[in-house]
C-alpha positions as CSV (number, residue, x, y, z in Angstrom):
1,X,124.0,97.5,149.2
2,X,126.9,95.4,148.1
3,X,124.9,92.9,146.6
4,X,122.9,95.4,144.1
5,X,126.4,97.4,143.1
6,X,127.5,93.9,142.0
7,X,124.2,92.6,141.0
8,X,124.2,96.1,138.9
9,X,127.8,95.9,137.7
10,X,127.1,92.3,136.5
11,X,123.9,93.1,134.3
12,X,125.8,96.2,132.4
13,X,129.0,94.1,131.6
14,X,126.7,91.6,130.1
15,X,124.6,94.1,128.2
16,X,127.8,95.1,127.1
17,X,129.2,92.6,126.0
18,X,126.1,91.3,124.1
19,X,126.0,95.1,122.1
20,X,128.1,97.6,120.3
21,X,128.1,101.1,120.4
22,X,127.7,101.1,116.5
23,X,125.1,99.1,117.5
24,X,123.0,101.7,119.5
25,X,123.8,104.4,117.4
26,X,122.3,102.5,114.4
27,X,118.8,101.7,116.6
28,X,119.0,105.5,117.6
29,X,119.2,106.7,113.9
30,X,116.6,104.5,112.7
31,X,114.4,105.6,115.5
32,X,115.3,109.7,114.7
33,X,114.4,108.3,110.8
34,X,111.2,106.8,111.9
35,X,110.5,109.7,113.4
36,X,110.3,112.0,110.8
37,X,108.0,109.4,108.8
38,X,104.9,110.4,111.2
39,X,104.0,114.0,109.7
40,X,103.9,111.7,106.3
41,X,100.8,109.6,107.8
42,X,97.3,110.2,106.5
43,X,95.5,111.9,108.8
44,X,91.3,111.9,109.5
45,X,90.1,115.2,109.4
46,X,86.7,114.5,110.2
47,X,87.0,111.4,112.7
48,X,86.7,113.3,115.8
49,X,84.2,115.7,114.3
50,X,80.7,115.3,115.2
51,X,78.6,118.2,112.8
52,X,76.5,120.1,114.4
53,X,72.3,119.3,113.9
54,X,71.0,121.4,110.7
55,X,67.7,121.0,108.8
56,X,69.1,118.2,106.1
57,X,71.5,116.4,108.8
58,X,74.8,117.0,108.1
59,X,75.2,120.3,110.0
60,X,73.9,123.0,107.6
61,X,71.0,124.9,108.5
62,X,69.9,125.7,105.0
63,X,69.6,129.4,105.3
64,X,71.9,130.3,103.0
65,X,71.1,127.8,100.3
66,X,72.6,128.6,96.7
67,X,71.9,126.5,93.9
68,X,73.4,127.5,90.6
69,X,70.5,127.9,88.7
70,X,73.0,126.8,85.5
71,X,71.8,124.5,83.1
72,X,75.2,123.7,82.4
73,X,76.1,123.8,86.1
74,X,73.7,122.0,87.8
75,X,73.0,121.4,91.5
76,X,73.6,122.7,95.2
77,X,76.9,123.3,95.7
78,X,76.1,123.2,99.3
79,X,74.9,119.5,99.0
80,X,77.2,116.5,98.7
81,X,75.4,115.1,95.6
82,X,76.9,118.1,93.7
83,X,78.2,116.4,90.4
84,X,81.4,118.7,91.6
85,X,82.0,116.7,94.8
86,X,82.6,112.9,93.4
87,X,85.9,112.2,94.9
88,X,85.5,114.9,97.7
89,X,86.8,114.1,101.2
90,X,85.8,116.8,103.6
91,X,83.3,119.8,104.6
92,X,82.2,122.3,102.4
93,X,83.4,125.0,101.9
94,X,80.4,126.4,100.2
95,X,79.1,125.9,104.0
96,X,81.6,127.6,105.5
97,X,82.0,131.2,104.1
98,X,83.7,130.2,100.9
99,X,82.8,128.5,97.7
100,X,83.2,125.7,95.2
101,X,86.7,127.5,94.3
102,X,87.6,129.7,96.9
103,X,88.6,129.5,100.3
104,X,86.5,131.3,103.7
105,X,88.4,134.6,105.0
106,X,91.0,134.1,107.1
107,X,92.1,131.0,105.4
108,X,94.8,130.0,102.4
109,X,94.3,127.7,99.7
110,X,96.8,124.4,100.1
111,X,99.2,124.4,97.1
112,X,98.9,120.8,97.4
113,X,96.1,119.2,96.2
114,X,94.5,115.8,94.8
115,X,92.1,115.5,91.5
116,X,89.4,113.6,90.6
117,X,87.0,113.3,86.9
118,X,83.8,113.7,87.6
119,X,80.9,113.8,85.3
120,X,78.3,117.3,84.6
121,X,74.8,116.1,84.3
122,X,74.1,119.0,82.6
123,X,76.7,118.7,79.4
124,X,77.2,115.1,80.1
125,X,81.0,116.0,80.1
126,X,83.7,114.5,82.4
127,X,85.9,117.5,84.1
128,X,89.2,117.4,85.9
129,X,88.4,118.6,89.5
130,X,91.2,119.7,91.9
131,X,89.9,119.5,95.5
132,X,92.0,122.2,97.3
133,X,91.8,122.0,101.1
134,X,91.5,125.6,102.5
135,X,93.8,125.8,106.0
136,X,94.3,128.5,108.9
137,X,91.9,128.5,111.0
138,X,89.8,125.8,113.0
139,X,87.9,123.4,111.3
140,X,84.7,124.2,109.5
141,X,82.5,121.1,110.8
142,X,79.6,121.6,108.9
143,X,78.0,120.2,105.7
144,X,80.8,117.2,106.0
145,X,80.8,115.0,102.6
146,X,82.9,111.7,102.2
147,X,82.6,110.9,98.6
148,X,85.2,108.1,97.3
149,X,84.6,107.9,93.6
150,X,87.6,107.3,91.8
151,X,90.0,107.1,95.0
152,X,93.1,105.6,94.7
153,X,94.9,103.8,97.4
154,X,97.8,105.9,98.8
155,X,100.3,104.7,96.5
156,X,98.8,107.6,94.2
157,X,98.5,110.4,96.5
158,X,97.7,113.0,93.9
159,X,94.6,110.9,93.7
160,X,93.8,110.4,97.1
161,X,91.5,111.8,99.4
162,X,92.4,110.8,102.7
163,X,95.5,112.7,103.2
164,X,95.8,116.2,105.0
165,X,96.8,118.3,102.5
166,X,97.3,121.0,104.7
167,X,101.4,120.4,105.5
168,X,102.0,122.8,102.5
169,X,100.6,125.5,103.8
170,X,101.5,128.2,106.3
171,X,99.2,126.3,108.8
172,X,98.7,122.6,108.9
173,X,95.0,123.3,110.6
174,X,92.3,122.1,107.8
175,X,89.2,124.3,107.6
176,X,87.6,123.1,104.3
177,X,87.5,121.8,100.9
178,X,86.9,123.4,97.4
179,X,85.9,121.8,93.6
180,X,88.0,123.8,91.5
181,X,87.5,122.8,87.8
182,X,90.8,122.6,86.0
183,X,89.8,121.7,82.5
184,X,88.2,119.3,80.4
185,X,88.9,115.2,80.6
186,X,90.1,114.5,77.0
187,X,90.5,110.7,77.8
């Protein structure tokens, strides 16, 4: 037992002598600072989603189908080829109880959001679109649409899609994701 204690003793002292207690505390505040850096991560909403089998494959069952029946809004908001949906990341809210701009019951609207420009077919217009994620309750998985057209890399969040934009919310639990139209693109 002798021979551990000093075996023990000698391996501290030499640790010691090697470090500093400014030292430590410096790794153990760059560790707490590292830390808080996680929440900041992007996070995959739909990686461990599988949707459920519907009749067009991507989990809706197409009984509540509502195209627009606009001229100047046309398309299935329910379908990911919705002019609407170019830089959408996400399911549907239109499949889950809400709509292109507004969220299902029982869940808020993110104040933080990302945009994208997409083009109307039917005015041949390009639109500002803010993609609102709607957050409260458990995810939506159906009608799940991963459309990167004009996606920036995440050096331009605002623009990004890839980013749970849920943290400004009361609940950081993503449901789904509305087109809200903001305006016109003057550019």
């Amino acid at each position: 037992m002798k021979r551990l204690d000093s075996l023990t003793e000698k391996l501290v002292r030499g640790v010691a002598r090697r470090s500093s207690r400014r030292g430590f505390m410096g790794l153990l505040g760059g560790a707490l600072v590292g830390q808080l850096a996680i929440p900041v991560l992007p996070v995959s909403r739909a990686a461990a989603m599988t949707p459920e089998g519907g009749a067009d494959g991507n989990g809706y069952d197409g009984v509540t189908d509502r195209p627009t029946n606009n001229p100047e809004d046309p398309g299935d908001p329910t379908g990911c080829d919705y002019w609407r949906y170019c830089g959408i990341d996400g399911f549907l809210c239109t499949c889950c109880g809400g709509s292109t701009s507004s969220c299902p019951p029982g869940t808020e609207m993110s104040p933080i959001t990302w945009v994208g420009t997409c083009l109307n077919p039917g005015d041949g217009r390009r639109y500002v679109i803010s993609y609102n994620d709607c957050c409260g309750i458990n995810s939506c998985g159906r009608c799940l649409c991963n459309r990167n057209e004009n996606d920036t890399p995440m050096v331009r969040p605002q623009s990004n899609n890839d980013i749970n934009w849920c943290v400004g919310s009361e609940s950081t639990v993503y449901n789904c994701s509305t087109a809200v139209i903001i305006g016109l693109d003057e550019g």
